[in-house]
C-alpha positions as CSV (number, residue, x, y, z in Angstrom):
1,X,79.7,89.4,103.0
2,X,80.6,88.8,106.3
3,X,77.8,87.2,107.7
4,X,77.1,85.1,104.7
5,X,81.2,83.9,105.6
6,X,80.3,83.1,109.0
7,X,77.3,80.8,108.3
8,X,79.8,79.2,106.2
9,X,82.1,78.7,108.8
10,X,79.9,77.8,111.4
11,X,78.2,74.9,108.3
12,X,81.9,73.9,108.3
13,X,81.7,73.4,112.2
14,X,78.9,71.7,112.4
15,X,80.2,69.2,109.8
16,X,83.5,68.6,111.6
17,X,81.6,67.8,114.2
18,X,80.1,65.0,112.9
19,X,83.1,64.0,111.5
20,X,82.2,65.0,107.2
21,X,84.1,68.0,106.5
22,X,84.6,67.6,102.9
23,X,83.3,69.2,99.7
24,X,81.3,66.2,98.9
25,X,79.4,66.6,102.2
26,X,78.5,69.8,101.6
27,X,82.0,72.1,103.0
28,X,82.4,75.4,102.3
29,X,85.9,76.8,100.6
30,X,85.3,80.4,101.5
31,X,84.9,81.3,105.1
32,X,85.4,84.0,107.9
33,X,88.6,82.3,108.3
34,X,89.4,81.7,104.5
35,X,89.2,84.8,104.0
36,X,91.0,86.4,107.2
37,X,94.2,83.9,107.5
38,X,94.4,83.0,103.9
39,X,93.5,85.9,101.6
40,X,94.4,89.0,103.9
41,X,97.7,87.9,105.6
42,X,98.6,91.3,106.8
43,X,95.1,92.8,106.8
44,X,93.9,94.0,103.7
45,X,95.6,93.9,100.6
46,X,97.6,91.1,102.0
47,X,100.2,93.9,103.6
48,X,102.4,91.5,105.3
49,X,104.1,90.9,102.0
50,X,104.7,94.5,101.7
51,X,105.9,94.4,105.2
52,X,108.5,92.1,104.8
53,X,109.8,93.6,101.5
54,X,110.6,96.6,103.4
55,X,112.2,94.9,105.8
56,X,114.6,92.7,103.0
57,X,115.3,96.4,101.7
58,X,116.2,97.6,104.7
59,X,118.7,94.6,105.8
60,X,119.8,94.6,102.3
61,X,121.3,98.2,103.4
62,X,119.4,99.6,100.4
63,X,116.3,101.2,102.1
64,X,115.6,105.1,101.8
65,X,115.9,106.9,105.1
66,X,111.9,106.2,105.7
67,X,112.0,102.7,105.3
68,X,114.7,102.6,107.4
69,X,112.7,104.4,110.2
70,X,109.3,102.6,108.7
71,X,110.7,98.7,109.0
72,X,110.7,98.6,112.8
73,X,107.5,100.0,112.9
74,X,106.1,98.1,110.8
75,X,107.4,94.2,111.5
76,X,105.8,93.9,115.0
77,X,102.2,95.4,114.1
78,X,102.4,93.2,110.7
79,X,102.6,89.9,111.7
80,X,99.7,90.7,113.7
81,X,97.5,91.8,110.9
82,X,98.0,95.8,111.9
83,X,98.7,97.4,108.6
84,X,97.9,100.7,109.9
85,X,101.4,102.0,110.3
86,X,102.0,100.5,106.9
87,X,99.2,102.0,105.2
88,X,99.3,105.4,106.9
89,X,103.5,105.7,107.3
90,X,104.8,104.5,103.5
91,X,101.9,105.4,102.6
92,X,99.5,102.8,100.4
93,X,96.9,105.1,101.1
94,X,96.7,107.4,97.5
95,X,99.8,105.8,96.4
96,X,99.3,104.9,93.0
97,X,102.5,102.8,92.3
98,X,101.1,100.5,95.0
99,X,97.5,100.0,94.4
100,X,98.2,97.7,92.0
101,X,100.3,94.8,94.0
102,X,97.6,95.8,96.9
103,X,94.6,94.3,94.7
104,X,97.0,91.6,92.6
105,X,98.1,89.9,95.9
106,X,94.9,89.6,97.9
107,X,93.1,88.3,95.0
108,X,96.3,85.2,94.1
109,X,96.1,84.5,97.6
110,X,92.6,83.8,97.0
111,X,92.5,81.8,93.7
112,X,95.5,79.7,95.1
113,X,93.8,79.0,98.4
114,X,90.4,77.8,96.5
115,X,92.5,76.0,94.1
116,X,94.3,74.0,96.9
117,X,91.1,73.6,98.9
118,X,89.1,72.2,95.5
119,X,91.8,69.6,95.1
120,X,92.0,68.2,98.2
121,X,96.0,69.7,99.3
122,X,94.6,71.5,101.9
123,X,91.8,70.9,104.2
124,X,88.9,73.1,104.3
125,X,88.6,75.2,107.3
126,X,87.2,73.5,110.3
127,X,85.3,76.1,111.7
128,X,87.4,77.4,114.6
129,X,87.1,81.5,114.0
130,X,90.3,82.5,114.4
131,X,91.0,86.0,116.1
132,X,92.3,88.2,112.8
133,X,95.3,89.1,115.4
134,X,96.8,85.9,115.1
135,X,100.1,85.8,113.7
136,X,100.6,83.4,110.5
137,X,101.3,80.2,110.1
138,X,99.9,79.9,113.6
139,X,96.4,80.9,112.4
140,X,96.3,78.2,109.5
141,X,97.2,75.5,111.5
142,X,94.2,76.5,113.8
143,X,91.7,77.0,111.5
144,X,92.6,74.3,109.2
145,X,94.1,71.6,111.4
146,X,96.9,70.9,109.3
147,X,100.2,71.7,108.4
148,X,99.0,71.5,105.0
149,X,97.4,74.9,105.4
150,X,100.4,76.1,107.0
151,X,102.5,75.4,104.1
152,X,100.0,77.1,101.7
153,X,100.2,80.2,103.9
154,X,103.9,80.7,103.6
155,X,103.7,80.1,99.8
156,X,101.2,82.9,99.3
157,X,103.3,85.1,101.8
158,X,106.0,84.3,99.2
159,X,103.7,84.9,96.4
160,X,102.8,88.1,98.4
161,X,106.9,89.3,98.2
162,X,107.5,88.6,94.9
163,X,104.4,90.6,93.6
164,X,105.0,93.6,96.3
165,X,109.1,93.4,95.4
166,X,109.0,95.5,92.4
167,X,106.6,98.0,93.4
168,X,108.5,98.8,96.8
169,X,111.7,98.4,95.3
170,X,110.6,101.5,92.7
171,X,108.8,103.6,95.1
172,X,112.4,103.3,97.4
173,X,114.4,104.4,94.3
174,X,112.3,107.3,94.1
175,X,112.8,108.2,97.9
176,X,116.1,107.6,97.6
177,X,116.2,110.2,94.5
178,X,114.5,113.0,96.7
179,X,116.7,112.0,99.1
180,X,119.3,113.1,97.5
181,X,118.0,116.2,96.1
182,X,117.1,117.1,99.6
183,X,120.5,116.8,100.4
């Protein structure tokens, strides 16, 4: 799909340029940069969400030894769209208790992003491709050119934490459980 998103974006360019950038003038909702600053916040399955539960557990002082040691190394590499230490140190990878919030929040990132683009609440993106490395908030306003895009962006990282929340805050009971079996 990727090079089907970048003729989008690049149709987007070319109609900022002249100064038309709407829906009605032919703008498209989903593009490279739709998809990496809105929908994958985090990198895929929308991890920063994830990311920042842990770290909520973890200043909470209710984190399992792992997160405890997982939260630093996950923070830094997060906000930058690096979910490998995430994916590979939790893990997501064969977990089966988080596959579900890992599809759910990619894919209400995505309907609320269209939703808010279709309206009019947030402009479409501009077609500036954003590196995927860039942190959020700072990406939006980028791609979008408004701080309407930004504000969208940190309620779907919301969104992201409430749907990860109960899913990380099991998976840490049951760490903690062995954790105290181990002991």
């Amino acid at each position: 799909m990727q090079p089907i998103w970048l003729m989008q974006t690049d149709a987007n360019r070319v109609l900022n340029q002249a100064g038309n950038l709407d829906l009605a003038h032919g703008g498209h909702i989903v593009t490279q940069p739709f998809i990496d600053n809105f929908v994958y916040m985090g990198d895929g399955g929308a991890t920063i969400g994830l990311v920042l539960c842990i770290g909520y557990l973890v200043w909470r002082k209710r984190a399992s030894k792992q997160n405890k040691v997982l939260a630093p190394l996950t923070i830094v590499p997060g906000l930058f769209n690096i979910n490998e230490p995430t994916m590979f140190g939790l893990p997501v990878v064969m977990n089966l208790l988080l596959i579900i919030p890992f599809m759910i929040a990619p894919m209400l990132n995505a309907i609320t992003t269209y939703c808010a683009m279709n309206l009019g609440l947030v402009l479409l993106c501009n077609g500036t491709v954003i590196p995927w490395t860039m942190p959020p908030i700072i990406s939006v306003f980028l791609a979008t050119g408004s701080i309407a895009g930004s504000i969208l962006q940190v309620i779907n990282i919301i969104l992201d934490i409430l749907i990860y929340l109960p899913f990380i805050a099991a998976l840490n009971k049951r760490q903690l459980i062995e954790e105290d079996k181990a002991e």
